[in-house]
ZASE-183657 format. One record per atom (N, C-alpha, C): z, y, x; residue in one letter. Coordinates in steps of 0.2 Angstrom, whole numbers, plus 5000, padded with zeros to 4 digits. Example, Ala and Ser with C-alpha at 12.3 -4.5 7.8 and 13.67 -1.06 7.14 Angstrom:
<nodes>
503949725066A503949785062A503949845066A503549895064S503649955068S503950005064S
</nodes>
This chain:
<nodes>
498851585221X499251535225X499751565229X499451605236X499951645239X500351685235X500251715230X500751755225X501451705221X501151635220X501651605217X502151585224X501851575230X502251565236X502751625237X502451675239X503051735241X503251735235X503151745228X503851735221X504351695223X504151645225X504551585227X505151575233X504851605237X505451655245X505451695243X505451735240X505951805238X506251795233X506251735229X506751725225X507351675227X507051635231X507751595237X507951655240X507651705244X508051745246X508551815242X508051815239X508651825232X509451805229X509351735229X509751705227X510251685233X509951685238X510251635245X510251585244X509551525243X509651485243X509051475249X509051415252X508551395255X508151385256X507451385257X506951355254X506851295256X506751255251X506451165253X505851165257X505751105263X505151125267X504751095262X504951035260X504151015255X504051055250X504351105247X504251125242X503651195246X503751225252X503551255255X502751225258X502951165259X501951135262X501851115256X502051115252X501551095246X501351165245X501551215244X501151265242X500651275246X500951285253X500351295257X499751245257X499851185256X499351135254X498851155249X499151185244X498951195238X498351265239X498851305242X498551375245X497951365248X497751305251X497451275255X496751265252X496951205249X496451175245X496051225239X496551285238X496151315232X496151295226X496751265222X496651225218X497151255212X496951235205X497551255202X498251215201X498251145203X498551105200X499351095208X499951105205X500351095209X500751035210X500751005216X500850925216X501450915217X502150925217X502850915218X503150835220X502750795217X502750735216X503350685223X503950665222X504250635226X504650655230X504550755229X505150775233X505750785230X506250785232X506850765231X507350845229X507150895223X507350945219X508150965220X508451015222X509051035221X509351065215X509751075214X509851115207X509651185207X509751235216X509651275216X508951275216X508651255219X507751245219X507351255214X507751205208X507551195201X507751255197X508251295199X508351365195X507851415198X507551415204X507251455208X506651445205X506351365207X505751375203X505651375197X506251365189X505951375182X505851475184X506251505188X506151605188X505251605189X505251575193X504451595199X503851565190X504151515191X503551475183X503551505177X504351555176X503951605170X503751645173X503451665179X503051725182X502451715182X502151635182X501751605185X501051615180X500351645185X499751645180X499151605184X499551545187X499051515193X498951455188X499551405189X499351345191X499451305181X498851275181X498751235176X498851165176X499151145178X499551065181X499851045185X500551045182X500851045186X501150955188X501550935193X501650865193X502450855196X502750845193X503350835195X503750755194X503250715196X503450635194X503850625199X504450575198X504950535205X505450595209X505550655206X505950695208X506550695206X506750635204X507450625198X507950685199X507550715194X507850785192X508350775187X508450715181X509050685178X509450755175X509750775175X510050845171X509650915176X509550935182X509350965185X508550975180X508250945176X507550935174X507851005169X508451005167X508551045159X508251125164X508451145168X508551205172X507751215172X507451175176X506651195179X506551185173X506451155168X506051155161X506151225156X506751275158X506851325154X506351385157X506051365162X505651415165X504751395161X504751345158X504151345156X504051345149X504551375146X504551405139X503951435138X504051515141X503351565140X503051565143X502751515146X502251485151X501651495149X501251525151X500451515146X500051485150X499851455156X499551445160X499451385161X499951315159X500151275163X499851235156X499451185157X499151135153X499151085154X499551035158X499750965160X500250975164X500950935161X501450925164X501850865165X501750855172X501950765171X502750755175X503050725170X503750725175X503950645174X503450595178X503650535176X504350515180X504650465177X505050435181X505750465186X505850525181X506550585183X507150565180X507150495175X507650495172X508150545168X507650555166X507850625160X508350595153X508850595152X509250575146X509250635140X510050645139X510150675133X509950755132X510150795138X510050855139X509550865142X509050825144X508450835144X507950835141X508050815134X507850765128X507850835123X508650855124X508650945119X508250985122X508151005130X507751045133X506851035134X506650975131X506050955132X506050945124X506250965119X506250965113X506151045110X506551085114X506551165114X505851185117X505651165121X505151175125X504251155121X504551105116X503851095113X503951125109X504551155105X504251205100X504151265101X504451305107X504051375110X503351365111X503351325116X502651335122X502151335119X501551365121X500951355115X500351355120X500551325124X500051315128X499651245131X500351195133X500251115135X499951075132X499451045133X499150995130X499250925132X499450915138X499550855140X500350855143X500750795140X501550795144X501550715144X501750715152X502050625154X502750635155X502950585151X503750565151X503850495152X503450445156X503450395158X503950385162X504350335160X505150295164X505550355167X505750375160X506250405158X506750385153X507150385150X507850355146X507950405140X507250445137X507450465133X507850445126X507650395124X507750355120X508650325118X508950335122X509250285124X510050325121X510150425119X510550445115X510150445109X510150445102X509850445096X509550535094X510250565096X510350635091X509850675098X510150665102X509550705109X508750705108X508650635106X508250605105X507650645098X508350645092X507950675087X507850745086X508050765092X508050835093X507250855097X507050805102X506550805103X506050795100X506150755093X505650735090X505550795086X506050845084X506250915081X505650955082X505650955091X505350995094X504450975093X504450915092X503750885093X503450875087X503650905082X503650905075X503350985073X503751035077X503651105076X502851105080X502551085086X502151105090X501551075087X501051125090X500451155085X500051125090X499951125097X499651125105X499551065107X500151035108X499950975112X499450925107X499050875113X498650825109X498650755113X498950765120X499350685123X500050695126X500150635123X501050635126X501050525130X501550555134X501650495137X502350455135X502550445132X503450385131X503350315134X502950295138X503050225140X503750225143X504250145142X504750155147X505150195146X505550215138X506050265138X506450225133X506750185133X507150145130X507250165125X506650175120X506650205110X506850105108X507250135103X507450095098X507050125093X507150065087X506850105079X507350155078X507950145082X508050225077X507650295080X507350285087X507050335089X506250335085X506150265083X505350265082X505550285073X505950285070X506150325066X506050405064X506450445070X506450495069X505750515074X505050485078X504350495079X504150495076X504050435069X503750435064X503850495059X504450515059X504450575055X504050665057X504250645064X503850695067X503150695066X502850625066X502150645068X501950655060X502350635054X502150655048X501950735048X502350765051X502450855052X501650875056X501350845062X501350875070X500450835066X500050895067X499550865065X498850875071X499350895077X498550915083X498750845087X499450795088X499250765093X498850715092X498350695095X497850625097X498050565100X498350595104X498450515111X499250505110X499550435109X500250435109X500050365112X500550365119X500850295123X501450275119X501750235119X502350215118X502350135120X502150125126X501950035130X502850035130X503149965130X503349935138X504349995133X504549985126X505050015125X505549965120X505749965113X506149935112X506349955103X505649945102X505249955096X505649935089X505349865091X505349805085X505049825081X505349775074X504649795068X504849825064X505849855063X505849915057X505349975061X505449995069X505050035072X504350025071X504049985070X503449975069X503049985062X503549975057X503549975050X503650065048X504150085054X504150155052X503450205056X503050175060X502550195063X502150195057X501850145055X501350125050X501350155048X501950185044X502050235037X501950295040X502250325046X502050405049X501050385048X500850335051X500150335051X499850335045X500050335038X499750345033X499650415029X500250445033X500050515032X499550575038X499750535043X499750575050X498950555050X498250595052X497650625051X497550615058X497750645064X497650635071X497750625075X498150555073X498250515080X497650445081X497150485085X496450415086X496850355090X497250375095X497450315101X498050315100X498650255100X499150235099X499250165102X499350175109X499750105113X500350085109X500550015108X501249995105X501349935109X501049915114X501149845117X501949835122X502249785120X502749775123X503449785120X503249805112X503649825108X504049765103X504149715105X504349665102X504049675093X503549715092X503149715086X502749645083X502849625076X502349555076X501649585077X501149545077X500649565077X500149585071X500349585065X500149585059X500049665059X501049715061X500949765062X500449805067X500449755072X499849795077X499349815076X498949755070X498449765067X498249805063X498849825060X498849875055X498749965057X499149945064X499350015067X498550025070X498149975071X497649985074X497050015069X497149965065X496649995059X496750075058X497350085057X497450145056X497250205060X497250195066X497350235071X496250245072X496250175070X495350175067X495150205064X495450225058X495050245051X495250335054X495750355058X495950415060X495150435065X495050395069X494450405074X493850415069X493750365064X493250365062X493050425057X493750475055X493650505051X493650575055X493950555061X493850635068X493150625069X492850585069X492050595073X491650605065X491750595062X491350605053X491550685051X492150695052X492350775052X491950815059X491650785064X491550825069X490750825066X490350775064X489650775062X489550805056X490050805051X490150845045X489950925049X490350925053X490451005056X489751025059X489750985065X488950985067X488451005061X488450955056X487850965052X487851025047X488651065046X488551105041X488651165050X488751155054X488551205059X487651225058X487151165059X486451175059X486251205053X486451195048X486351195040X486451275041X487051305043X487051365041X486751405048X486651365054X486051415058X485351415054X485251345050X484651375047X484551415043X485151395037X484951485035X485251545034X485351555042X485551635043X484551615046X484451575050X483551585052X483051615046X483551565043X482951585033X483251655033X483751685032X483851745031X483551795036X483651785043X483151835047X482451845048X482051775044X481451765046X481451825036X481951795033X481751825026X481851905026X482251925031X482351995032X481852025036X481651995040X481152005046X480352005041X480151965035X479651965032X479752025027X480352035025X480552085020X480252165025X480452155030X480552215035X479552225035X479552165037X478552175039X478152185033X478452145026X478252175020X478052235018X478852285018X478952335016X478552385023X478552375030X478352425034X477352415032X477152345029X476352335030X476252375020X476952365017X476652415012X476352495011X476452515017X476252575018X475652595019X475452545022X474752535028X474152545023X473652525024X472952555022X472752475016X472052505011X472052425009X472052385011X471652385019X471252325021X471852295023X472452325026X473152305030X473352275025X473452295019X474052285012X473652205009X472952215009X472552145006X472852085012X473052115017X473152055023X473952035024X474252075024X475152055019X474952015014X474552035010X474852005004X474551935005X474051905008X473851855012X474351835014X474751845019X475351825023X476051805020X476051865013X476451865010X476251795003X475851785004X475851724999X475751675004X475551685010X475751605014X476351595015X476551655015X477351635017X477851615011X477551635004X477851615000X477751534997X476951514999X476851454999X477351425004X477451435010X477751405013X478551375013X478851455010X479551475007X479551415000X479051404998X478951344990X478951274992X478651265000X478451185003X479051185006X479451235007X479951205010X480751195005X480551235001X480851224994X481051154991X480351124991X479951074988X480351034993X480251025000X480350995002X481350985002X481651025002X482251035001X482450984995X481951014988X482250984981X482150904984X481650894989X481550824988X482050784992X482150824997X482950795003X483550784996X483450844992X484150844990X484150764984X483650764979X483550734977X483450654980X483250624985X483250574991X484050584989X484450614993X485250634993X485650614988X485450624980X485750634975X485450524975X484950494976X484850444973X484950394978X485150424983X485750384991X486550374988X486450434984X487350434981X487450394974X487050394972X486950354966X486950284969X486450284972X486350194974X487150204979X487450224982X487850214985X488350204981X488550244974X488850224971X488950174967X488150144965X488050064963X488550024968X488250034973X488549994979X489049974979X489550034979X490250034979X490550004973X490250014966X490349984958X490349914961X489749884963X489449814964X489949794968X490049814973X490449804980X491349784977X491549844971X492149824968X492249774965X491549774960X491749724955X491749624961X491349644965X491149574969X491849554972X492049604976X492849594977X493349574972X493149604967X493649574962X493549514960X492849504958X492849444957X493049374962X492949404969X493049364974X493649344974X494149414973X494849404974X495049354968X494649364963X495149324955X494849234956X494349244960X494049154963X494649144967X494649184972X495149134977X495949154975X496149194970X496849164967X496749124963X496249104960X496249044957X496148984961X495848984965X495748944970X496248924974X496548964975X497448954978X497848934972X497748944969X498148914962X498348854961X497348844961X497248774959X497448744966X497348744970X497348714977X498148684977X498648764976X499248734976X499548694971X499448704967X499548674960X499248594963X498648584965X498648524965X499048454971X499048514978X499648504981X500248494983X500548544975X501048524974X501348464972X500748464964X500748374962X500748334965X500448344972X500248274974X500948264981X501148324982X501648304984X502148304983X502348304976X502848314971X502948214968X502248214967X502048134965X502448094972X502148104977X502448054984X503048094982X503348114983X504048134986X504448084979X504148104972X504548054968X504447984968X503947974970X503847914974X504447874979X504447934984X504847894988X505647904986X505647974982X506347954982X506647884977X505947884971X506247814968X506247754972X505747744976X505847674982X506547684985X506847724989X507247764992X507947734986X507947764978X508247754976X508447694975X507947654974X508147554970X508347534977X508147544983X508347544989X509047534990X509147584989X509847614990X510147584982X510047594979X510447554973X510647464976X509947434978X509947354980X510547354986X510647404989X510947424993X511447414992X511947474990X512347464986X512647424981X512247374976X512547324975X512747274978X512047244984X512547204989X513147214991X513147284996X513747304998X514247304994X514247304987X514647274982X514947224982X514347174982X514447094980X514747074987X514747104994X514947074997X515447114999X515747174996X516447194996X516847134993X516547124988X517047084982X517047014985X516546984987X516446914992X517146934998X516946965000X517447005006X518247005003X518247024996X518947044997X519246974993X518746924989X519046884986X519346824994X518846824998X518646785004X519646815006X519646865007X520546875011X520846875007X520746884998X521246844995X521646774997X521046744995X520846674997X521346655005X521446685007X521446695013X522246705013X522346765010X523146775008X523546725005X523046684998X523446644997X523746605000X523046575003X523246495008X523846505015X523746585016X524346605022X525046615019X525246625010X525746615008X525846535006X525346505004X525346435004X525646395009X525246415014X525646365020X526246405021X526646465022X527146475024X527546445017X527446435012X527946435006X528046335008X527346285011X527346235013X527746235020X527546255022X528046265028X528846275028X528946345025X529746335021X529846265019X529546245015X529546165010X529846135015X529346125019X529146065022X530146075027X530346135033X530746155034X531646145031X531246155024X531946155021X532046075021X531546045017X531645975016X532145935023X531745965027X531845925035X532445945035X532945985033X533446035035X533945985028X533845965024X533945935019X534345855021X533445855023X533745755026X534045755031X534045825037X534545825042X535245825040X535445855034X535945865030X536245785025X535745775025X535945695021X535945645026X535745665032X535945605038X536645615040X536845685043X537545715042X537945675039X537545705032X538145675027X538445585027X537845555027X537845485029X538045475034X537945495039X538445505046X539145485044X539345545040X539945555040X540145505036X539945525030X540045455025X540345375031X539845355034X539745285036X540645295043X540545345047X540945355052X541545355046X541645405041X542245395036X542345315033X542045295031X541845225030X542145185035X541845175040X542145135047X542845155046X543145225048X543845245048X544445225043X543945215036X544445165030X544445115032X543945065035X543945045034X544444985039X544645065046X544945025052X545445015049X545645085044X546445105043X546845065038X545945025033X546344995029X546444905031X546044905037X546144835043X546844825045X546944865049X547744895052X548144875047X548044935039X548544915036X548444845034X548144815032X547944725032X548244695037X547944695044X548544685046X549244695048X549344765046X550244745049X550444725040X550044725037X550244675029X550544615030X549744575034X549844495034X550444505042X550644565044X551044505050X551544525048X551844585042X552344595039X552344555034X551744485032X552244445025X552044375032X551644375037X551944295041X552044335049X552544335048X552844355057X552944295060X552944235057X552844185062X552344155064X551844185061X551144165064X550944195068X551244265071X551144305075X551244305079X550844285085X550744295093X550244305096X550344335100X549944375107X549144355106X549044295106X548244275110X547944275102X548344245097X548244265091X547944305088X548544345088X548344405088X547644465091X547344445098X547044455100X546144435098X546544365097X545644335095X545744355088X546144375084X546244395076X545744435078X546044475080X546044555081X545244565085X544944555089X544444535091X543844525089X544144465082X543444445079X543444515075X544044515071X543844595068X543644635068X543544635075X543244705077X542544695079X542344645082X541644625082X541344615078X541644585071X541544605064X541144665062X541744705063X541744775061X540944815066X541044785071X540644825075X539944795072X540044735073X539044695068X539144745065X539644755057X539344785052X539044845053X539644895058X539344955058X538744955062X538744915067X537944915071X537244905068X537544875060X537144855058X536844885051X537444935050X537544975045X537045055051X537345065055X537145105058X536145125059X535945035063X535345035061X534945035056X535445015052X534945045043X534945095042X535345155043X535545225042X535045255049X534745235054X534345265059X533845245057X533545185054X532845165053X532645205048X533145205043X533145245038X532845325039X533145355044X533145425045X532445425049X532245375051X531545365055X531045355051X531245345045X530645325040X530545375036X531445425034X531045485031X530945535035X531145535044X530545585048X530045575046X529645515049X529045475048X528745495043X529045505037X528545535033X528545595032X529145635031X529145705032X528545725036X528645695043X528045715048X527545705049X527145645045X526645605040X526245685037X526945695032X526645715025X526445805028X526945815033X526845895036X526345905038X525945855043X525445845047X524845815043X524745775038X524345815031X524445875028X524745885027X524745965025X524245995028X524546035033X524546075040X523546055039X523445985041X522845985043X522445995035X522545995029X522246025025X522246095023X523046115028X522846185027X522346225033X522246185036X521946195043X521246195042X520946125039X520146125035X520146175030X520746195027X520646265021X520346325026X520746335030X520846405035X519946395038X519746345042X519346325044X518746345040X518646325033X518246335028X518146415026X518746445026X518846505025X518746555029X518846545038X518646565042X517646575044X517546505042X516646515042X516446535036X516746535031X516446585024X516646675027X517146655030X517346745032X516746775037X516746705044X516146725047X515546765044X515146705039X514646705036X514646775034X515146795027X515246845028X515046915031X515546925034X515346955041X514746975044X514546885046X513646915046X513146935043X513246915036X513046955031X513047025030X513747035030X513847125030X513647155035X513747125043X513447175047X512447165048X512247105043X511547135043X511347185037X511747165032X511947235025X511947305030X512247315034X512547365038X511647375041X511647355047X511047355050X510547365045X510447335039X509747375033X509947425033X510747435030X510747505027X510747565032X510747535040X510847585046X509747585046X509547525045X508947545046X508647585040X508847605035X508647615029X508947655030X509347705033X509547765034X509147805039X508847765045X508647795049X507847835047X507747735040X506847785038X507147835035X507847835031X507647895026X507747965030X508147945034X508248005037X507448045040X507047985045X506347995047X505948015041X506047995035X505748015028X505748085028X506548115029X506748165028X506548235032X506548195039X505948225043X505448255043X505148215042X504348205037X504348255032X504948235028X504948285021X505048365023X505448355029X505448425031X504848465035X504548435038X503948445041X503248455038X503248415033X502748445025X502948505023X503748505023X503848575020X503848625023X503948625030X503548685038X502848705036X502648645036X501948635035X501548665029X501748655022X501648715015X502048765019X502548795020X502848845021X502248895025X502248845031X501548875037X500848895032X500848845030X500148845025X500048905019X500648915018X500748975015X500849055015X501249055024X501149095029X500449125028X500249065031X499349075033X499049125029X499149075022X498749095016X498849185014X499549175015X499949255014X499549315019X499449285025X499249325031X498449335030X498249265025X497449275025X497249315020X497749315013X497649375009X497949455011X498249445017X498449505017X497949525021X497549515024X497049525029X496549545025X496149505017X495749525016X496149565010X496649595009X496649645006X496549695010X496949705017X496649755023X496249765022X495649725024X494849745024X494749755017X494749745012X494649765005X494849835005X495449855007X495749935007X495249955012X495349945019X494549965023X494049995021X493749925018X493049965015X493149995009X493749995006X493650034999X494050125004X494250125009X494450185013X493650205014X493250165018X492550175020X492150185015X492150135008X491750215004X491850255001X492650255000X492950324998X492750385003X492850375011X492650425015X491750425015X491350375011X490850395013X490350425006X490750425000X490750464994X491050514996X491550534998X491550594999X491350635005X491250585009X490550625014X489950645008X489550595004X489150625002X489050674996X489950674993X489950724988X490050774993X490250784999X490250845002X489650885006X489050815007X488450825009X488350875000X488450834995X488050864990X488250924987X489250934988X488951014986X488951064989X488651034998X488351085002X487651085001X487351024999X486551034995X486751074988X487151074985X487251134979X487151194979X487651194986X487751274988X486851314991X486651254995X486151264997X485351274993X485551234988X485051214982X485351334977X486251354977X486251404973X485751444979X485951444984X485651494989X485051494990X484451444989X483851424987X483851474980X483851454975X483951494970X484051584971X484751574975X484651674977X483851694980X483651644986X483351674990X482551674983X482451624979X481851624975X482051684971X482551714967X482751764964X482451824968X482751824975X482451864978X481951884979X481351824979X480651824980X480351854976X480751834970X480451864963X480351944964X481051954965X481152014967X480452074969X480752044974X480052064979X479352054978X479252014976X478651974972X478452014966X478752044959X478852094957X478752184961X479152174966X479052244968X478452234972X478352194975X477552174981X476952194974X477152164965X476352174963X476352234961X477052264960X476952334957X476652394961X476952364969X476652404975X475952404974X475452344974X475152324975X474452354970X474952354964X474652384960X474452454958X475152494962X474952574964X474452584969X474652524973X473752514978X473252504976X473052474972X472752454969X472352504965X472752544961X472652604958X472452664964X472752664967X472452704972X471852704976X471852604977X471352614981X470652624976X470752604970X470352614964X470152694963X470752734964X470352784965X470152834973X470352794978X469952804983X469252784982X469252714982X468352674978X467852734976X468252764968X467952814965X467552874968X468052904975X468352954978X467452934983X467652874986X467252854992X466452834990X466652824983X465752804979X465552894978X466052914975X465753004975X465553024982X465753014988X465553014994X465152994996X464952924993X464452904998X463752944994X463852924985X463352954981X463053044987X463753074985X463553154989X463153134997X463453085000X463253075006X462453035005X462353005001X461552975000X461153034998X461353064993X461153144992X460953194997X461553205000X461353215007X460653205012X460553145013X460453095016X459753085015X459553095008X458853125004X458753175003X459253225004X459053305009X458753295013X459053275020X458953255025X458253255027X458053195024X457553155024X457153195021X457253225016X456353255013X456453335020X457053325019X456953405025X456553385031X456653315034X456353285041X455753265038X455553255033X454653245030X454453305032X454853365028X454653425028X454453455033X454953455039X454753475045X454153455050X454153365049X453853325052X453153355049X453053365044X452353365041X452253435041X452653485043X452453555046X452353565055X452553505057X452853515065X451953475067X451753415062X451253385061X450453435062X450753465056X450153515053X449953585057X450453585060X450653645066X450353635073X450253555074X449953535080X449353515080X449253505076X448353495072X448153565072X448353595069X448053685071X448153725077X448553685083X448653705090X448053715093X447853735098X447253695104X447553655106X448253635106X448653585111X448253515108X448153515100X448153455096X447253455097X446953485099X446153485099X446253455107X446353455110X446353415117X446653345115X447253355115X447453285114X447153235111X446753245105X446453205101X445953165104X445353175109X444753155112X445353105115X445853125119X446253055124X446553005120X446853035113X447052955109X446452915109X
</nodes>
């Protein structure tokens, strides 16, 4: 710790550059605490700082996590990141929220394909995302590396073209585990190109995708996957586990076989009584080597009728699914087929109602077009009628004004002949009697004459005005009939036009309400058709679910067939090496009776050797004895001839 601090001021002093106070109490903090992990977190990084510290970080054999989050290092990140290329030390590195872009993106892409050390990297709210080609340059770099096994992207504004060129990566990159990618800008080609990296990618167990504008169909598929991943890293780890035990035991079976070989071959040597008690031990231990043999063939045998029955299971299992599946296409079949009928029936249903409908429709609105249009025929004529009457009527009047005129004239011309032919009468008669001619005469002559004249003409006059009064009168009569018949026509024609009218606008109002069901019809008809549509959806999402689960378990007993074919040809393997070790036995078994039997032969002639000994040795023994008679019976005889033996006698 104090070592990476003085690298760190002698490399500012090196350079001439400052040192930053936080970057200096965090060391000391650090120094402090004792600890490996360097906490940078929030300080505000210079460029020089950042070139100082990547020199010090390729020197560095301290610190194994590092934290550099909130230091919006933003291009500044490329410089500190080149220092932990050849890094071997450092195994978590977090540089959340630096806004790291394009040239961040190429130099944390370099950096995962050198470094062989990182296992953990956060790049949470950052903008890696957000140039394509920088972007797949990263993904270059993440595709090459062997090491890391979590990565953080939440928050880095990826499109599917980024989630494109990830997916291609992770098809490459086969150690990472843990991938964030919360809270970015996915969608569902990115999600469809996830899916398909996960069909070939082996270890990715945990896969966040939320906030991805993903439908949920792929979520679940992303999840399954990331499932069958998990489920197949823990079955690989128990695989290992159990062929880890399998093979401690028999290296135990070979030590103990070695170690019995060892006690064999050293108790070979030993004496008979020793070699009879090997060979005791040496058949209990082959009894035992046979019971657990035996016991083995029976494991293995249990194993082979687990996989047999398992394979029934999986036969049984296929055939039921198939079965299942061709019931409910059929059952979907029939289902839709009969829904179709039945809504095919009502819809032709309604469209025939809908149709006569609308035909009785249409007709009306025919018949009262044609009502209509004869009605302002009708209408036309009577208005050329009256005008052609009117004219008539007009001219006539214009006629008899004209024949009054004339008669006018006539009767005033008349009057006029009739003064000038008076005149000339009289200056006749007073040119054929000038002596009857005088003054008072003359004036009463002339007088009556003219009163005469005047009766006539006043009376002529009144015949010629009575007259004119009689053919106004009726002219005006006859007009005024008219008028008024054309009037009760117009009348007649105007309430048929009403009627009319109200007819058509309640034709109008059916056809407006009859537009409105069919339109509501039409609603409906659409709504049914959401509805199948929906019901379809469903149906599609229900079949695709239980193909899911169908490909699932048929994944689960593929992975658990060939867990058991791999259980079985480690019991094969186990089963040949059983076989070596009984070949073995035999081996030894063979060599133990041939030994056995030169002991055997030996000890046969030791027996011989030991019978000739004991024979000499009883021989002996009956030397002995008749020599200890012989003595006894002179040592006897010898004391009975003493004086010793003549005293002692009286005392017995």
């Amino acid at each position: 710790m104090e070592d990476f601090r003085r690298i760190y001021l002698r490399l500012c002093k090196e350079g001439g550059v400052e040192p930053q106070e936080g970057v200096v109490a965090q060391l000391q903090e650090s120094r402090s605490a004792q600890g490996s992990r360097l906490d940078l977190s929030g300080l505000s990084l210079s460029a020089d700082t950042c070139s100082v510290l990547a020199k010090a970080f390729h020197k560095d054999t301290v610190f194994t996590e590092v934290s550099l989050s909130d230091c919006m290092l933003s291009e500044e990140g490329a410089v500190l990141l080149s220092g932990l290329f050849d890094n071997t030390t450092v195994k978590v590195l977090d540089l959340k929220g630096n806004n790291l872009r394009s040239s961040g993106a190429e130099v944390l892409g370099q950096f995962l394909a050198q470094n062989k050390t990182l296992h953990r990297l956060v790049l949470e709210w950052n903008a890696l995302g957000v140039w394509d080609e920088a972007f797949s340059l990263f993904c270059s770099g993440l595709a090459s590396n062997c090491v890391l096994t979590q990565l953080d992207l939440r928050n880095n504004q990826i499109n599917h073209h980024g989630a494109s060129e990830l997916a291609l990566a992770l098809k490459r990159n086969s150690t990472l585990e843990v991938l964030d990618l919360r809270w970015n800008n996915i969608g569902l080609l990115g999600g469809r190109s996830m899916l398909e990296a996960l069909q070939n990618n082996k270890s990715i167990v945990q896969l966040e995708m939320a906030g991805n504008n993903i439908p949920s169909d792929t979520l679940k598929a992303l999840e399954q996957a990331t499932g069958h991943n998990s489920d197949r890293r823990s079955t690989l780890r128990e695989s290992r586990s159990r062929t880890q035990v399998l093979s401690k035991e028999i290296q135990t079976l070979k030590e103990e076989k070695g170690r019995q070989v060892t006690s064999q071959s050293q108790t070979a040597d030993t004496t008979g009584r020793s070699t009879s008690i090997q060979i005791g031990q040496l058949q209990e231990a082959l009894n035992e080597r046979k019971s657990a043999v035996n016991s083995l063939t029976a494991k293995l045998q249990m194993t082979e009728a687990a996989l047999a029955l398992s394979e029934q299971k999986n036969q049984n299992m296929g055939e039921l699914l198939s079965r299942l599946k061709a019931e409910k296409e059929e059952q979907r079949e029939q289902h839709s087929k009969e829904r179709k009928k039945e809504h095919e029936g009502k819809l032709l249903r309604d469209i025939q109602n809908l149709t006569e409908t609308n035909g009785q429709l249409k007709n009306n609105v025919e018949e009262m077009e044609r009502r209509c249009k004869s009605q302002q025929q009708l209408i036309f004529e009577l208005k050329q009628e009256l005008t052609t009457s009117t004219a008539e009527l007009k001219l006539r009047l214009a006629q008899a004004e004209d024949r009054l005129e004339s008669e006018k004239r006539r009767s005033k011309q008349a009057l006029d002949d009739m003064d000038s032919l008076r005149q000339k009468e009289v200056c006749c008669w007073l040119t054929n009697h000038p002596e009857c001619v005088s003054h008072d005469n003359l004036s009463s002559h002339l007088f009556q004459e003219l009163s005469k004249a005047k009766a006539a003409f006043v009376s002529e006059r009144a015949q010629a005005e009575e007259e004119l009064g009689r053919v106004r009168a009726q002219v005006r009569l006859e007009e005024q009939e008219h008028v008024s018949s054309l009037e009760e026509k117009l009348r007649s024609v105007r309430s048929s036009l009403q009627e009319v009218q109200l007819h058509c606008s309640q034709q109008k109002q059916t056809i407006s309400e009859l537009q409105a069901k069919n339109s509501q019809q039409s609603i409906e008809m659409d709504g049914l058709r959401r509805r199948i549509e929906e019901l379809q959806q469903e149906l599609c999402r229900k079949d695709q679910e239980k193909v899911a689960e169908v490909s699932r378990v048929r994944v689960e007993l593929q992975e658990q067939i060939g867990h058991l074919q791999a259980e079985r040809t480690a019991q094969g393997a186990l089963k040949e090496k059983i076989n070596a070790l009984e070949r073995e036995l035999k081996v030894l078994n063979s060599n133990h009776r041939e030994t056995l039997l030169d002991k055997e032969s030996e000890m046969s002639s030791m027996l011989e050797k030991l019978r000739l000994k004991e024979a000499e040795i009883h021989r002996m023994r009956e030397d002995e004895a008749n020599r200890a008679s012989y003595l006894q019976s002179a040592v006897l005889s010898y004391i009975h001839g003493s004086p010793l033996g003549h005293h002692s006698s009286p005392q017995k």
